[in-house]
C-alpha positions in Angstrom: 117.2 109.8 79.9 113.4 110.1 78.8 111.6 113.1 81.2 107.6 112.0 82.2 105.5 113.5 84.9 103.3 111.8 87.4 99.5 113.2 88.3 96.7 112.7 90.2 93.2 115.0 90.4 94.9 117.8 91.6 96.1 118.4 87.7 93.4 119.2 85.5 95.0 119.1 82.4 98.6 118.9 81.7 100.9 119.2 78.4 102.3 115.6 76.7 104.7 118.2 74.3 108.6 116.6 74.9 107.5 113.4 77.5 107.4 110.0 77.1 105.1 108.9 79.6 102.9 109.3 82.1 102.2 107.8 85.1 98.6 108.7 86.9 97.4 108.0 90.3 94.4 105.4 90.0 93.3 104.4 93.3 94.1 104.7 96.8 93.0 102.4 100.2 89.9 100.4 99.0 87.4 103.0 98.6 89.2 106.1 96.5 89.4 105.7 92.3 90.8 109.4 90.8 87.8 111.0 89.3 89.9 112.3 86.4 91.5 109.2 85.7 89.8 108.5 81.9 90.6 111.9 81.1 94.3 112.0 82.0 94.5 108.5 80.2 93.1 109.5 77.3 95.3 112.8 77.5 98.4 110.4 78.2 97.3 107.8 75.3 96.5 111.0 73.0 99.6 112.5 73.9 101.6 109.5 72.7 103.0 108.8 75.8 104.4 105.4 77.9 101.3 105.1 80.3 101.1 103.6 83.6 98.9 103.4 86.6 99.5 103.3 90.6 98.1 102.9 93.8 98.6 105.1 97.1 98.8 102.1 99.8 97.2 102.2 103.1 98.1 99.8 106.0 95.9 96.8 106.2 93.9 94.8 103.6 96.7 94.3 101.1 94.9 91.8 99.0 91.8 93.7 98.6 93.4 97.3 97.7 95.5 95.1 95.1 92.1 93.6 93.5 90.2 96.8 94.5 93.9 98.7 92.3 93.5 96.3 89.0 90.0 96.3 88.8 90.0 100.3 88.4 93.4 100.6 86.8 92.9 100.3 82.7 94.3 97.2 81.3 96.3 97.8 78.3 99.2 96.0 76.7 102.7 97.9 77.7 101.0 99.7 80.2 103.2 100.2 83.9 101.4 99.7 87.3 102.8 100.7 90.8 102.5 100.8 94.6 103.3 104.5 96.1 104.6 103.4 99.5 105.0 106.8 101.9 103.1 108.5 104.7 99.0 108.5 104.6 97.3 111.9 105.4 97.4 110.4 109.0 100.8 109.5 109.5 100.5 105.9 108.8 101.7 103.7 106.5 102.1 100.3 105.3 104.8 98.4 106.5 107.6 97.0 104.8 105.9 93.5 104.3 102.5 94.9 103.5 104.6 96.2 100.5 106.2 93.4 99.4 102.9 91.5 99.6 101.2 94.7 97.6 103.4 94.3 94.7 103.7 90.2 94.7 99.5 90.3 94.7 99.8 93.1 92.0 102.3 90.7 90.1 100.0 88.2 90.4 96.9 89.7 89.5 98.3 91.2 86.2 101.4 88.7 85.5 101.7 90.8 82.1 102.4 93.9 83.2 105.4 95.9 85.2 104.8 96.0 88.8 107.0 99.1 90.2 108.0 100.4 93.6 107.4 104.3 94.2 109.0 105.3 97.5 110.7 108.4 98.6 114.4 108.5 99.3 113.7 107.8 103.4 111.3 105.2 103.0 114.2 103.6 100.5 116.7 104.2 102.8 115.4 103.9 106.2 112.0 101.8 106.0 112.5 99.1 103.6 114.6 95.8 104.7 113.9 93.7 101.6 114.8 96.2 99.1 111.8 94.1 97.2 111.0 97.0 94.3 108.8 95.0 92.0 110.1 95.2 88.2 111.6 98.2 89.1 112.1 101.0 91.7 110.6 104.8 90.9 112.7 106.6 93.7 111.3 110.7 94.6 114.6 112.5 95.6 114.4 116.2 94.8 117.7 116.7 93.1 119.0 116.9 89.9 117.3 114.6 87.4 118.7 111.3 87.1 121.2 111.6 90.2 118.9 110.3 93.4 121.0 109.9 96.0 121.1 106.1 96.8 123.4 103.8 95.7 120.5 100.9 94.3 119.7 100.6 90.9 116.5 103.1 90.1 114.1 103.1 86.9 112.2 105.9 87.3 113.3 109.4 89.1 111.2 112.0 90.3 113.3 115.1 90.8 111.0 117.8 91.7 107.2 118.7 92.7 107.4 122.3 91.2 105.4 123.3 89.1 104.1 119.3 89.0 105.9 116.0 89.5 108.6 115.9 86.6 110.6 112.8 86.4 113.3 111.0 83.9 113.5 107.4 83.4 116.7 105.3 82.9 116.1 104.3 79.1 118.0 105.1 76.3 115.2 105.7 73.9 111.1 105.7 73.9 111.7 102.5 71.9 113.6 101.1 74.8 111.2 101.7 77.8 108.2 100.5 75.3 110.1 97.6 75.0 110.7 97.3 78.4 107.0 97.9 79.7 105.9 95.3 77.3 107.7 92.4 78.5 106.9 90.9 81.7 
C-alpha cells in the first residue's frame, strides 16, 4: 500500500519525504477557493508526489460548484479530482443524489481525469443508497491503515487525523496508481 496525506489551509507546509501523493482541498460551495492551494501544489508537484484535487460539497447548486470546482482545480494530466461528501459547518449536507450528480457533472466536465468519492464511514454506510463512488471510493475510517471497516471495494483510506490526515492507497506500486490516475 502507498501512504499520502490530504490538506487543506489549515497546513502550512507539510513534508513529501516517503508519500506518494497528495490530495489538497480546492474549493468548497461556490464561493470558497483554498488560499494556499498553488503552494501546496507546487509542494505536492516538487515533492514528486501523485496529485489530486477536491471539493467540500454543499447542498444545492450541484452544477455550478462542479464548474465553480474545475475551473479553480489545476488541470494537469494524471492528476485525481474528488467530491468530500460529509456534514457542512451547519449540519447540512448534500444528499445522496446531489452526489451522484456532483461526481457525473465532475465526470463530465473533465472526462480525462479520475473523479473519486470521499465520504466517511457513516455517510458510506448509512447515507448513500447508490453506492455511486465515481472512479473510485476514498473511505475516512480511523483504524488501522488499509483495514476500513466496510465490506465495498475502497481506493483510497484515510486512517487517522493526528497529527494531519494520513492515508494509504490500494496500489501496488507508485507506477501503478500513476498509471491508474492517468487513464480515464
Amino acid at each position: 500500500m502507498l501512504r499520502g496525506i490530504d490538506v487543506s489551509s489549515h497546513q502550512s507546509t507539510f513534508n513529501t519525504d516517503g508519500l506518494s501523493f497528495v490530495i489538497i482541498k480546492a474549493t468548497e460551495g461556490r464561493s470558497y477557493i483554498n488560499p494556499k492551494l498553488t503552494a501546496q501544489t507546487k509542494l505536492a508537484r516538487d515533492g514528486g508526489c501523485v496529485v489530486g484535487f477536491y471539493h467540500f460539497l454543499w447542498p444545492g447548486n450541484i452544477a455550478d460548484q462542479a464548474k465553480y470546482f474545475v475551473s479553480k482545480a489545476p488541470e494537469k494530466a494524471g492528476d485525481l479530482l474528488a467530491v468530500d461528501w460529509e456534514w457542512t459547518g451547519d449540519h447540512t449536507a448534500a444528499s445522496n443524489a446531489e452526489k451522484d450528480r456532483f461526481i457525473r457533472e465532475v465526470k463530465r466536465l473533465r472526462p480525462n481525469h479520475r473523479v473519486l468519492l470521499y465520504a466517511n464511514r457513516d455517510f458510506w454506510l448509512n447515507r448513500d443508497s447508490t453506492s455511486y463512488a465515481g472512479d473510485g471510493l476514498w473511505i475516512a475510517d480511523y483504524v488501522t491503515a488499509g483495514k476500513p471497516r466496510i465490506k465495498a471495494k475502497w481506493t483510497f483510506h484515510q486512517y487517522t487525523s493526528t497529527p494531519l490526515d494520513k492515508n494509504v492507497a490500494r496500489f501496488e506500486s507508485e507506477d501503478a496508481l500513476r498509471a491508474w490516475a492517468s487513464s480515464s
